[in-house]
C-alpha positions as CSV (number, residue, x, y, z in Angstrom):
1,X,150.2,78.1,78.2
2,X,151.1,78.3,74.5
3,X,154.6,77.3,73.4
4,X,155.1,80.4,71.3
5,X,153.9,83.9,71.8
6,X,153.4,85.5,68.5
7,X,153.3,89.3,68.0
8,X,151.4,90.0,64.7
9,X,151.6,93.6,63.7
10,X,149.5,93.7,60.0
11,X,150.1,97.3,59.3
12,X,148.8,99.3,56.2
13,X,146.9,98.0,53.4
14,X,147.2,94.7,52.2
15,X,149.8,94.3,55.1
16,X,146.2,93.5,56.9
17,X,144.9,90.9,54.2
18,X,148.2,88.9,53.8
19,X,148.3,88.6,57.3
20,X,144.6,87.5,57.5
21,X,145.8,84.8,54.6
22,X,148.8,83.6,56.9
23,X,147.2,83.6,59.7
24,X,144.3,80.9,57.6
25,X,147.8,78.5,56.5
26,X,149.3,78.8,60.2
27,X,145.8,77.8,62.2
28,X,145.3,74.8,59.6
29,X,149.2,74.1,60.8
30,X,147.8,74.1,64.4
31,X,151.2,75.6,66.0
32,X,150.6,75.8,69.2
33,X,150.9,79.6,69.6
34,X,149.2,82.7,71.1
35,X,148.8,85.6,68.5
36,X,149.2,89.4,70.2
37,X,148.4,91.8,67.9
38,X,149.8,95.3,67.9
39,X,149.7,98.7,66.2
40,X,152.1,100.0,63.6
41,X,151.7,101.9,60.4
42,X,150.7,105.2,58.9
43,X,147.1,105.5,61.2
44,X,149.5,106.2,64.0
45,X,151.9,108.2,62.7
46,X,149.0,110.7,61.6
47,X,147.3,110.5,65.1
48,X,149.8,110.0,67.8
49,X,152.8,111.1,66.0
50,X,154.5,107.8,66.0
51,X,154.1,104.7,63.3
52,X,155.4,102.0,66.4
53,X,154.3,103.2,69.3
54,X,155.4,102.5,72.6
55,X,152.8,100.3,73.8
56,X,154.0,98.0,70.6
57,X,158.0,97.7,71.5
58,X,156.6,96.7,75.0
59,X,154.7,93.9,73.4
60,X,157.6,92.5,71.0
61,X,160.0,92.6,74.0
62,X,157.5,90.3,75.3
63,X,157.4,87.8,72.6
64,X,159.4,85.6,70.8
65,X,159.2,86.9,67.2
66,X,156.8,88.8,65.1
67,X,154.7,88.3,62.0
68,X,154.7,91.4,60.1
69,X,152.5,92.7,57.5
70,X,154.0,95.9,55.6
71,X,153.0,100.1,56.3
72,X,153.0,102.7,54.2
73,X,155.8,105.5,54.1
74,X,156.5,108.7,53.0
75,X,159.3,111.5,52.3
76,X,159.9,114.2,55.3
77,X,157.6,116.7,54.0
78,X,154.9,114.7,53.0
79,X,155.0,112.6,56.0
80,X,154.7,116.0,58.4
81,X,151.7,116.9,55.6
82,X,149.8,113.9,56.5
83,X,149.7,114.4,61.3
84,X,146.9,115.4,62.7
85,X,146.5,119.4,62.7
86,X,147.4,119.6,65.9
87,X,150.8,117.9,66.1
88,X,151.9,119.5,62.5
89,X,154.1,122.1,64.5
90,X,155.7,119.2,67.2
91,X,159.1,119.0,65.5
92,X,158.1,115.4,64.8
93,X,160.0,113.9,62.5
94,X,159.1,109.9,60.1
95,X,161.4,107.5,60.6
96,X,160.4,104.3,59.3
97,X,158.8,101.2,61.9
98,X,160.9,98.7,60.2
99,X,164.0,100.1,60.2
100,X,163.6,101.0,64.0
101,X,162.6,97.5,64.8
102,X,165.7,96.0,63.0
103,X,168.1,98.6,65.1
104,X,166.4,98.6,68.1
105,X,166.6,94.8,68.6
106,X,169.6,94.5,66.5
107,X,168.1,92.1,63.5
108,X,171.8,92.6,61.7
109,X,170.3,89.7,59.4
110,X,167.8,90.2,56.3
111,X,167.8,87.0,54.5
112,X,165.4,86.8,51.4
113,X,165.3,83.7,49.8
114,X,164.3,83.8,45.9
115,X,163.5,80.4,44.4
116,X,161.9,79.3,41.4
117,X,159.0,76.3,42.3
118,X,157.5,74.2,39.7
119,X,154.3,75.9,38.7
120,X,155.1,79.3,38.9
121,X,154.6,80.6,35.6
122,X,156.2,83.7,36.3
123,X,159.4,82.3,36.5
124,X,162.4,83.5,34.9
125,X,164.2,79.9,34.9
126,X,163.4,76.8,36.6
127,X,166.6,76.3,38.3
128,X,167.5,79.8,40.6
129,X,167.5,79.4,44.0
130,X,169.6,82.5,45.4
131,X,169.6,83.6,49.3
132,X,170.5,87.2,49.9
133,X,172.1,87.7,53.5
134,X,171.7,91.6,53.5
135,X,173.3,92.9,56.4
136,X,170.4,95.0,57.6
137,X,171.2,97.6,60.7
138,X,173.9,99.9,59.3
139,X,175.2,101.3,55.8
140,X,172.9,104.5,54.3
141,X,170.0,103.3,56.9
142,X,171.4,104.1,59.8
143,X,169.7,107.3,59.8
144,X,172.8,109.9,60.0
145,X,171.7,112.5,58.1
146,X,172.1,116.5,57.6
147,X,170.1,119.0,55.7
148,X,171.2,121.5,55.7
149,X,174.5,120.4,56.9
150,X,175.4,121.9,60.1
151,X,179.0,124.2,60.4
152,X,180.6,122.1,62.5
153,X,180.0,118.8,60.3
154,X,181.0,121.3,57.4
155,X,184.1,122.1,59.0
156,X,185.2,118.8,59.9
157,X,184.1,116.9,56.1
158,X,186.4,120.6,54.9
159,X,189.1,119.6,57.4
160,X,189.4,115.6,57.0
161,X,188.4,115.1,53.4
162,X,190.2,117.2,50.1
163,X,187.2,115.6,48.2
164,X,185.0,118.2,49.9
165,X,187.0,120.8,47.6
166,X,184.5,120.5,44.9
167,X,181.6,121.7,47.0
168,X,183.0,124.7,48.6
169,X,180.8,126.5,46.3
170,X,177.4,125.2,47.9
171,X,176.0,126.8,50.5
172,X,175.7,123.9,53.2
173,X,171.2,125.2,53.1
174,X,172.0,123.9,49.7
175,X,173.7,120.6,50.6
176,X,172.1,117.4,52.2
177,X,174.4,114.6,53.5
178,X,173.4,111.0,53.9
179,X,176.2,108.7,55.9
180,X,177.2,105.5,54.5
181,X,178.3,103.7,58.0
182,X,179.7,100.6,58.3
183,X,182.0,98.9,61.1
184,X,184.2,96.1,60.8
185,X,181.7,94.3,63.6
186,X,178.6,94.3,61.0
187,X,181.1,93.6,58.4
188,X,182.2,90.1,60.2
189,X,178.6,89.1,61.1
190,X,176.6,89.1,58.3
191,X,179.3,87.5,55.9
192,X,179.3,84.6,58.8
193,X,175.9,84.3,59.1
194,X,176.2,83.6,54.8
195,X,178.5,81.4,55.2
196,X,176.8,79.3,57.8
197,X,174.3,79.4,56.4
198,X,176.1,78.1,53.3
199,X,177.5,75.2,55.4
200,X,174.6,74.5,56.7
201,X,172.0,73.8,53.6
202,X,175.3,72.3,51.6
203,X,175.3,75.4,49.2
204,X,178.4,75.5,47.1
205,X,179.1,79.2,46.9
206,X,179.1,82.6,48.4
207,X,179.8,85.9,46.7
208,X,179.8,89.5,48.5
209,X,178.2,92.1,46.5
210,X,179.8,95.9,47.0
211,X,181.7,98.0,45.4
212,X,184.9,98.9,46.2
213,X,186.8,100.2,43.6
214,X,184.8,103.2,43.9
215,X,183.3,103.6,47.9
216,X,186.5,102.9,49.0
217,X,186.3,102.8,52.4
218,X,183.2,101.7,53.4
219,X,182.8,98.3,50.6
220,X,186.5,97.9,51.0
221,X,185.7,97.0,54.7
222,X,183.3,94.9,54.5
223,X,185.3,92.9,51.6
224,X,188.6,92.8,53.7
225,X,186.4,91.5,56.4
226,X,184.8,88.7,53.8
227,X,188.4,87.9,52.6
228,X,189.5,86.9,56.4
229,X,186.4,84.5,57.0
230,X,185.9,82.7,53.8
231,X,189.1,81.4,54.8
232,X,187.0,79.7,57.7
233,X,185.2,77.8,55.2
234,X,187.8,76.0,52.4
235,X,185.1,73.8,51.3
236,X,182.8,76.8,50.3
237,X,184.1,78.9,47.3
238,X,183.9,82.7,47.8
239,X,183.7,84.8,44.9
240,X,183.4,88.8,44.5
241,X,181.1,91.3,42.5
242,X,180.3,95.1,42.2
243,X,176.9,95.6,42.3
244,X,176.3,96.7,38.5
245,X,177.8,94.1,37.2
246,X,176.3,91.2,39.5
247,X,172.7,92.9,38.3
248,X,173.9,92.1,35.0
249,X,174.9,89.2,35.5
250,X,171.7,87.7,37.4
251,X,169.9,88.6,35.0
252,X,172.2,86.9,32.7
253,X,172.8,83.6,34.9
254,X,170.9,83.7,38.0
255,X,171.2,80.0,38.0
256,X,175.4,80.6,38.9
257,X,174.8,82.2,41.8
258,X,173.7,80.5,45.7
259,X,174.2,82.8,48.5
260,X,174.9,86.6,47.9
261,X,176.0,88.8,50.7
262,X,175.9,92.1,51.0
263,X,175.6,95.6,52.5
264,X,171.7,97.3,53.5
265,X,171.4,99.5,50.3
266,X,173.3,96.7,48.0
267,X,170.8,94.3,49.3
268,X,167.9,95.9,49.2
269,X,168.1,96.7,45.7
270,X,170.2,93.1,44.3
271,X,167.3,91.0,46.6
272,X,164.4,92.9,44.8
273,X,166.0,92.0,41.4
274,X,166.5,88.3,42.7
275,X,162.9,88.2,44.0
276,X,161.6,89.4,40.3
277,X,163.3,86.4,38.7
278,X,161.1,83.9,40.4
279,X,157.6,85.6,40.5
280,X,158.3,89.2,41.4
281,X,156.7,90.6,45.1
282,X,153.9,88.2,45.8
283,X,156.7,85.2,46.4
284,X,159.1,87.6,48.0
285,X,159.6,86.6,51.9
286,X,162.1,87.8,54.2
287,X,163.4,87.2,58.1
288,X,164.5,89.8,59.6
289,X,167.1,87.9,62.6
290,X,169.5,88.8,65.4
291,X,170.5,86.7,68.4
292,X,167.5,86.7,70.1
293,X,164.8,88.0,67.9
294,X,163.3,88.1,64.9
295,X,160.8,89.8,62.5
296,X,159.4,88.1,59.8
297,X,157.5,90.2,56.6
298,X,157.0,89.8,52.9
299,X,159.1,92.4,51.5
300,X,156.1,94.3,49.3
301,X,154.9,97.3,50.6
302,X,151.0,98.3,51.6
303,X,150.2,98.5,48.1
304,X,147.5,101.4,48.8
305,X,145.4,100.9,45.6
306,X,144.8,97.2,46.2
307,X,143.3,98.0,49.9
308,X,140.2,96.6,50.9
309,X,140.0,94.5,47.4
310,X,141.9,91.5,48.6
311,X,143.0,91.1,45.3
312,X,147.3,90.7,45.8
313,X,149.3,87.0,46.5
314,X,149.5,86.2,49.9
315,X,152.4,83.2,49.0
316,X,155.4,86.1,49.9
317,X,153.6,86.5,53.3
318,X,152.9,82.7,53.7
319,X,156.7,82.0,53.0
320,X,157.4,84.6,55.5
321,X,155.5,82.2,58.1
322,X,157.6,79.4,56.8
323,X,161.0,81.5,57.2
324,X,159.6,82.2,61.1
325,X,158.8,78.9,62.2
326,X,162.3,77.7,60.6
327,X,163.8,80.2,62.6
328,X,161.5,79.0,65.8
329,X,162.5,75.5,64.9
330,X,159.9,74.1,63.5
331,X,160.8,72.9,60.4
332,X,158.3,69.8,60.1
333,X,155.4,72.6,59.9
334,X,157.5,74.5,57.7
335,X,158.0,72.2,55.1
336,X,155.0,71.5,54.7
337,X,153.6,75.0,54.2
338,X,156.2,75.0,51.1
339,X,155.2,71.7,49.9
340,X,151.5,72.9,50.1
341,X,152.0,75.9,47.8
342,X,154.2,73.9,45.4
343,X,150.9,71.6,45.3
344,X,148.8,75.0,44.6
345,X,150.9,76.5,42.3
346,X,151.0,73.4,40.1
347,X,147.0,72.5,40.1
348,X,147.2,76.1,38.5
349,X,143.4,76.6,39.3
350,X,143.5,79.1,42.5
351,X,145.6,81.7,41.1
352,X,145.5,85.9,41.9
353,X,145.8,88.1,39.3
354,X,149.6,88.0,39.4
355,X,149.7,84.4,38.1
356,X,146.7,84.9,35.1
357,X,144.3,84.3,37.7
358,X,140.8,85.3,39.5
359,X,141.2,84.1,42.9
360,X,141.0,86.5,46.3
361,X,143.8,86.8,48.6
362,X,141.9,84.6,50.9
363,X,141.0,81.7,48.6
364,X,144.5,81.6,47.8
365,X,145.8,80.8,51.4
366,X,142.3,78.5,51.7
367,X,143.5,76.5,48.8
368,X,147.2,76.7,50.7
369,X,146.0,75.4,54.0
370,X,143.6,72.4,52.4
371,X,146.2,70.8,51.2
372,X,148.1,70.7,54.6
């Protein structure tokens, strides 16, 4: 029996070839693992009426983490445009596989790691190396949403909040509310999990990202929250940025910053500008972590106009096997897969287009897993 079972769920698109690439680097590694593979993504939303179907929560529940590729998505309308014929008039409604997976088995961690390695001329500096801890199961992806907005939630936003006055001219057909939800609980996790983390790699800083001088409520939480741990943790300085001006300012001096923490929407915008600094998508990994499981994908999307030409970098989905067997406690194997694209990167002569170059997805991870 295999030490590890391994559900892989490629997905859409290149989801499918970057996994094929990983899967090249982690076979080379020999990890003694058995790979399920399951179905997720757009084919089964159009034909079953639901992108992770049943059959494929049974099979994570049954593993110990998943490799995850990336599926295509699409707004409401579009999404009910694109099922079969005959379940067009279900009442079926998209709601994204990922964001499921992350609720459903409570993965309150994202953590996307954005460093800058010696070869990569895309880099934006030689010396950032950021981690975002993005809390990653609450905030405006919880999926409490109205349109149009019932009486009854009318009545009560009317009754509880005088800042509804300025809409009491809308028609509530006319008026689509999104919830921004966040509980002191989430609050307190992810900004420990940061500073473990922190603690843990001998990182010198952590700053929360939100902004509460404006969302009051909701960023003030999760900074009161901050404010109480990083008192946990005198040897690790805390500092404290709204989210426009730490943009600015990482674009100004990335190479300040260590660990940012931060809220779902925060961090899912702030880790897309971190991951740009140091190559943009095709380096961009992330884990996707709770107390028992985790979910590991490159954070790119299915990048339909690139399918079937194996044409993108697979080094954001290979990192993304690195992040997993960290988190499975291999770090032996997982060094080494970064040590092996550092040696790639710097040859400088299998490169995809990305990086000036002419090499496939494939021969990329084939280069990778040689010099294992």
């Amino acid at each position: 029996m295999a030490k590890y079972k391994i559900a892989v769920l490629p997905g859409d698109g290149v989801g499918k070839e970057v996994v094929e690439a990983a899967k090249i680097v982690l076979d080379a590694l020999k990890l003694d693992a058995e790979y399920i593979y399951g179905d997720i993504g757009w084919e089964f939303w159009k034909h079953e009426g639901n992108a992770l179907p049943e059959r494929t929560i049974q099979l994570l529940k049954e593993t110990d983490c998943c490799l995850f590729g990336a599926i295509t998505s699409m707004p409401k309308e579009e999404a009910v445009a694109e099922l079969d014929k005959e379940l067009q008039d279900k009442g079926l409604i998209y709601f994204s596989p990922i964001v499921k997976m992350r609720q459903m088995f409570d993965l309150y961690v994202n953590l996307r790691p954005c460093k800058a390695y010696p070869g990569n001329p895309l880099n934006y500096r030689e010396d950032i190396d950021i981690v975002v801890f993005r809390e990653n199961t609450e905030d405006l992806y919880s999926g409490v949403e109205f349109h149009p907005v019932p009486d009854e939630v009318r009545q009560a936003l009317d009754k509880h909040s005088p800042a509804m006055k300025k809409f009491a001219g809308a028609a509530s057909s006319d008026m689509a509310i999104s919830l921004r939800i966040i509980t002191r609980k989430s609050a307190q996790r992810i900004t420990r999990a940061a500073f473990e983390y922190a603690k843990k790699t001998g990182r010198k800083s952590v700053t929360l990202v939100e902004k509460p001088n404006v969302i009051r409520e909701t960023s003030g939480l999760m900074l009161r929250e901050a404010r109480k741990i990083a008192k946990e943790y005198p040897g690790i300085a805390f500092w404290e940025a709204n989210i426009d001006a730490m943009c600015m300012w990482l674009v100004k001096n990335p190479q300040d910053y260590s660990v940012l923490c931060t809220s779902n929407m925060f961090g899912d915008i702030v880790s897309d500008l971190a991951g740009q600094l140091v190559g943009g998508l095709g380096f961009a990994a992330s884990a996707n972590t709770g107390d028992k499981y985790g979910v590991f994908e490159p954070v790119h999307g299915s990048a339909p106009k690139y399918t079937g030409m194996y044409k993108v970098n697979p080094i954001a989905t290979i990192f993304t096997s690195k992040l997993m067997l960290d988190w499975l406690g291999e770090t032996e194997k997982a060094t080494r897969i970064e040590q092996a694209v550092i040696k790639v990167l710097q040859e400088g002569k299998v490169r995809t287009y990305d990086l000036g170059g002419k090499a496939t997805t494939l021969e990329v991870a084939e280069a990778i897993a040689e010099k294992l």
